[in-house]
C-alpha positions in Angstrom: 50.0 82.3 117.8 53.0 83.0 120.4 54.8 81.4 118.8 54.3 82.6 115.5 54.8 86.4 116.7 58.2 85.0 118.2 59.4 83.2 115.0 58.3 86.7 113.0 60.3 88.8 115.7 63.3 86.7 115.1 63.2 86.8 111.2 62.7 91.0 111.6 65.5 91.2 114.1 67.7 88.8 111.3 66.6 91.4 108.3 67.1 94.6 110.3 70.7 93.3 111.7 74.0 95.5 110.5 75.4 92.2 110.5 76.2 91.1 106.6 77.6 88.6 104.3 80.9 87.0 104.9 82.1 88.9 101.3 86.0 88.8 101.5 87.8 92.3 102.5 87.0 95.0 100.1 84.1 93.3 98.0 81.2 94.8 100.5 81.0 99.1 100.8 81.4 100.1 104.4 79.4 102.5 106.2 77.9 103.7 109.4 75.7 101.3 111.4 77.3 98.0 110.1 78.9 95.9 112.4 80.9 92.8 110.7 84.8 91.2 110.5 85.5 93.9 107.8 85.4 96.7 109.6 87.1 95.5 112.3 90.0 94.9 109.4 89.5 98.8 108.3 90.0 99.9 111.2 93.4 98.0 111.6 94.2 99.3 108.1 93.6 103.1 108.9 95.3 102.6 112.4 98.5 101.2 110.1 98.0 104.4 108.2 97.7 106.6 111.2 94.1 107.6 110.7 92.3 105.6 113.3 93.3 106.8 116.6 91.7 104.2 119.0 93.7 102.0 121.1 91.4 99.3 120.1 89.8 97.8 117.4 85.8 96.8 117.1 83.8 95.4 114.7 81.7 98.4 114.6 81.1 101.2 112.2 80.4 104.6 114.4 81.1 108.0 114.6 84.8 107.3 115.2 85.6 105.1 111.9 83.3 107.7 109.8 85.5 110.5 110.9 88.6 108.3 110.5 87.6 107.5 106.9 86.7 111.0 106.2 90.1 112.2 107.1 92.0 109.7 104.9 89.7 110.3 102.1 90.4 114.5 102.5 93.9 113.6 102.4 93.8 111.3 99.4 91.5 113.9 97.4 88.7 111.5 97.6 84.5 111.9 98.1 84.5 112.8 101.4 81.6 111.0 102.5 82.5 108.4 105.1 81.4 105.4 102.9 84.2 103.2 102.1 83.9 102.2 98.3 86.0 101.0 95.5 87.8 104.0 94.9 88.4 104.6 99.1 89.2 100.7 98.9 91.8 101.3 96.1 93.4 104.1 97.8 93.3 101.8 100.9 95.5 99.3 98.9 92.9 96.9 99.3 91.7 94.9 96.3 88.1 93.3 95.9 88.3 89.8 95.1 86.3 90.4 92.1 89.4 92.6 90.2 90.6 89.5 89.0 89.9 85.7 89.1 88.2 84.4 91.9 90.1 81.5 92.1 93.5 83.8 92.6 95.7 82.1 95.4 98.5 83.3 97.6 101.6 82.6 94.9 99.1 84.3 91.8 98.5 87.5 93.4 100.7 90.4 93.7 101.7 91.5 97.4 103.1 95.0 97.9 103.5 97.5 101.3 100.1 98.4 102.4 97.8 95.6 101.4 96.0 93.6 103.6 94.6 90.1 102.9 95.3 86.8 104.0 97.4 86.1 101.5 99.9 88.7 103.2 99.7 86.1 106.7 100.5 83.6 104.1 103.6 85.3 103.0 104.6 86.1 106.4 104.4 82.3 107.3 106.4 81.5 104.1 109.0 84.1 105.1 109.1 82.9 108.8 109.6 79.1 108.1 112.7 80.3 105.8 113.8 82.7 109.0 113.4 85.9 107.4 110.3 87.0 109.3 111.2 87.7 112.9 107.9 88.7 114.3 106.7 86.3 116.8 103.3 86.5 115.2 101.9 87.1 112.1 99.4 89.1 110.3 96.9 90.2 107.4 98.6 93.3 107.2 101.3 93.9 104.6 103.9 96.8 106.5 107.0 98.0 106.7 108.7 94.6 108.8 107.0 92.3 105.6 108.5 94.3 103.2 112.1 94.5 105.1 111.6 90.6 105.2 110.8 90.3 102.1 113.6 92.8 100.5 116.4 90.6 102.8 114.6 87.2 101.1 115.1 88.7 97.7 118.6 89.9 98.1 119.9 86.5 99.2 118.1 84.8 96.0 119.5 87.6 93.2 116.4 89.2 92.3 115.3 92.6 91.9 114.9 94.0 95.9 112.2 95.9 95.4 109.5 94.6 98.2 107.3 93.5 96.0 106.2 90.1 95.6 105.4 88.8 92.6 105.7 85.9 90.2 109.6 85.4 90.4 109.8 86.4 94.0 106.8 83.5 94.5 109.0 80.9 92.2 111.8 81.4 94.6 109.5 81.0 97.8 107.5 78.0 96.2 110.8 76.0 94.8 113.1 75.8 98.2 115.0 72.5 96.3 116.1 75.4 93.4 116.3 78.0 95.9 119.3 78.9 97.8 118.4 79.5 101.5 121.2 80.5 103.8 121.5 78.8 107.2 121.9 82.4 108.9 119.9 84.8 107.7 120.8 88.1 105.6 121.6 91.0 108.2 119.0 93.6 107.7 120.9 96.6 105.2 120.3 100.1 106.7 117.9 101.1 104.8 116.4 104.0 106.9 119.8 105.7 106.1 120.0 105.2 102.8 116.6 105.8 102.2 117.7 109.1 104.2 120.5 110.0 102.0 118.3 109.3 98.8 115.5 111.9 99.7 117.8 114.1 101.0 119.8 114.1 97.9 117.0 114.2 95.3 115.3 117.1 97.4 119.0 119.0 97.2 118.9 118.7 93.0 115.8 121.3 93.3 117.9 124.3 95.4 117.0 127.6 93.8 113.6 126.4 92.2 111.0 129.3 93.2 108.3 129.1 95.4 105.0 128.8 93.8 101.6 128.3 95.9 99.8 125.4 95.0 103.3 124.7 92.9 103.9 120.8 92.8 106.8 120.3 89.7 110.2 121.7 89.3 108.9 124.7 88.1 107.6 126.1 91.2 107.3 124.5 94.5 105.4 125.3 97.9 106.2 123.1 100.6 104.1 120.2 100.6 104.2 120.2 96.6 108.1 120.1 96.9 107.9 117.3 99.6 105.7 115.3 97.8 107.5 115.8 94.6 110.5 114.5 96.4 109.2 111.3 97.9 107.8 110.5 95.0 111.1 110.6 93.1 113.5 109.9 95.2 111.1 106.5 97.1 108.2 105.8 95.3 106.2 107.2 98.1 103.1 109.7 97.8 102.3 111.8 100.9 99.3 113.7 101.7 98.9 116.8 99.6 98.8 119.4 102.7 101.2 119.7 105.7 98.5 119.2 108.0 97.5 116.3 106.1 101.4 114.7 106.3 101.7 115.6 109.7 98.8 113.3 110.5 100.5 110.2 109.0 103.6 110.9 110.3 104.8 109.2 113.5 106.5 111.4 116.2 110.0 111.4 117.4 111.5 113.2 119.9 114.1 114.6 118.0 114.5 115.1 114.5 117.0 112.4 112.8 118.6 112.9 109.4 115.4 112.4 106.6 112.6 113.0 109.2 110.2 116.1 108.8 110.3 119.1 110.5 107.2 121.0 111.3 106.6 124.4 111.7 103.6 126.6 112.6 103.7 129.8 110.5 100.5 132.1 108.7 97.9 129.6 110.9 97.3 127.6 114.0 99.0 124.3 113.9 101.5 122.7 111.0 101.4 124.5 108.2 105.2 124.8 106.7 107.6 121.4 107.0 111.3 120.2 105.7 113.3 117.7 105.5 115.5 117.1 108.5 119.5 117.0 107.6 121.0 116.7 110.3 123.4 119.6 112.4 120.3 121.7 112.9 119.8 122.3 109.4 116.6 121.4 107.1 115.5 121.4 103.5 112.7 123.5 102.4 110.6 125.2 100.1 110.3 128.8 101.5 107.3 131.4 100.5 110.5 133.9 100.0 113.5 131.8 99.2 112.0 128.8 96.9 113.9 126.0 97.5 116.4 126.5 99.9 118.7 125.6 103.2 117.6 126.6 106.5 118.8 126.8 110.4 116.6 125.7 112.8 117.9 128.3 115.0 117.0 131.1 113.2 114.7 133.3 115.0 111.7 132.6 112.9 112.2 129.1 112.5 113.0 128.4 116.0 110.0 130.2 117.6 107.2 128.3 115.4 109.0 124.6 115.8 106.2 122.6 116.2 108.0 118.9 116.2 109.2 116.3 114.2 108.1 112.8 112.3 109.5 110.2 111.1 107.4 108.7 107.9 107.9 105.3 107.7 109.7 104.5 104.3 
């Protein structure tokens, strides 16, 4: 009878365990309580993303990685619920298995910044053996040092440097007999600075546009609308709809260098006004009175309500 009692115990503490399946990465939904391998690889994901703000990662879901996941999902206009689904999953950049074949292998699939699968380690194995990924490790996770590796790869084989990889950028990786690999290397291209000079440039186009709250197109801007419009255009990147939002995935710097964000603290507590950063104490902005326009730092008004600057990482 003991023993029967200890076998039931067992089996109840087996059913009632967060512990689930060994689904790959973004084919289970994520919530409060579980405790499994994929949380532990959300976690890294919104720590990438500047969400998740513990030093460590775990394997469980608490309190924490709820309010982590809120806060992306309020910043990406999403249910904010805490329960990571396909649609927080897709905003992730993470792909269920089951969007496509099952059989899909690293070479088939298409890699881009901000995934995060195995088939990214793969890459980065790939791209190490041919000397273009310096880390002395590698990783799931598909950031900015892949995509730099990946952009050097593609520049020294002729093909389209975007940072993506996909089917001709896999050819090249999977036929090194057709594939020219130099024996040093392709020095890095400043990119930051171009990518600097690019933003700063498109955002300059939209001088004298009016200021418009809630205004996100060249018809009328208000500050976040105009800096998202800009990243968008000018590199293909999206930012957070509010400045408190894009001051959350931004990543400090002491002082502002030419492209970085300025922040400002104006009609509420903490950011809520930000431009672009162009060097000699100047920034680019869309002002509630001026619309679109070029600012001093030092001006009175400006320089009292400073709040800092980030760099976001192109």
């Amino acid at each position: 009878m003991k023993k029967l009692v200890a076998t039931m115990t067992v089996a109840s503490a087996l059913f009632a365990s967060p512990i689930i399946s060994n689904a790959a990465f973004g084919d289970q939904t994520l919530k409060s309580g579980m405790k499994n391998n994929d949380v532990k690889q959300l976690q890294q994901v919104l720590k990438q993303k500047g969400y998740f703000k513990n030093s460590t990662t775990t394997t469980y879901f608490g309190s924490i990685t709820k309010q982590s996941v809120v806060n992306f999902q309020k910043a990406n206009r999403l249910s904010a619920d805490g329960i990571v689904g396909p649609t927080t999953f897709k905003a992730l950049n993470v792909a269920s298995s089951n969007q496509g074949s099952n059989t899909a292998t690293a070479g088939t699939k298409v890699l881009k910044q901000g995934m995060t699968s195995s088939d990214v380690q793969k890459l980065q194995q790939i791209l190490k053996q041919k000397g273009y990924f310096k880390n002395s490790t590698t990783t799931t996770y598909f950031g900015s040092i892949t995509k730099q590796a990946v952009v050097n790869f593609q520049k020294a084989n002729r093909l389209s440097a975007d940072g993506i990889v996909g089917p001709a950028t896999w050819k090249a990786l999977g036929n090194s007999s057709s594939v020219t690999t130099p024996s040093k290397p392709v020095q890095p291209s400043n990119t930051s600075t171009s990518s600097a000079s690019k933003l700063i440039n498109t955002g300059k186009k939209y001088i004298g546009v009016k200021y418009v709250w809630g205004g996100t197109t060249p018809s009328g801007f208000d500050c976040s609308g105009f800096l998202d419009y800009v990243y968008k255009e000018a590199l293909g990147i999206k930012l957070p709809r509010t400045v408190a939002d894009i001051y959350k995935v931004g990543v400090s710097v002491k002082s502002p260098s030419v492209g970085d964000l300025v922040f400002f603290e104006t009609y509420k507590p903490g950011p809520s006004h930000a431009g672009i950063y162009l060097g000699n104490g100047q920034f680019l902005q869309a002002g509630s009175s001026t619309g679109v326009t070029i600012s001093s730092m030092s001006n009175s008004y400006w320089s009292k309500r400073y709040l800092g600057a980030k760099k976001i990482n192109y």
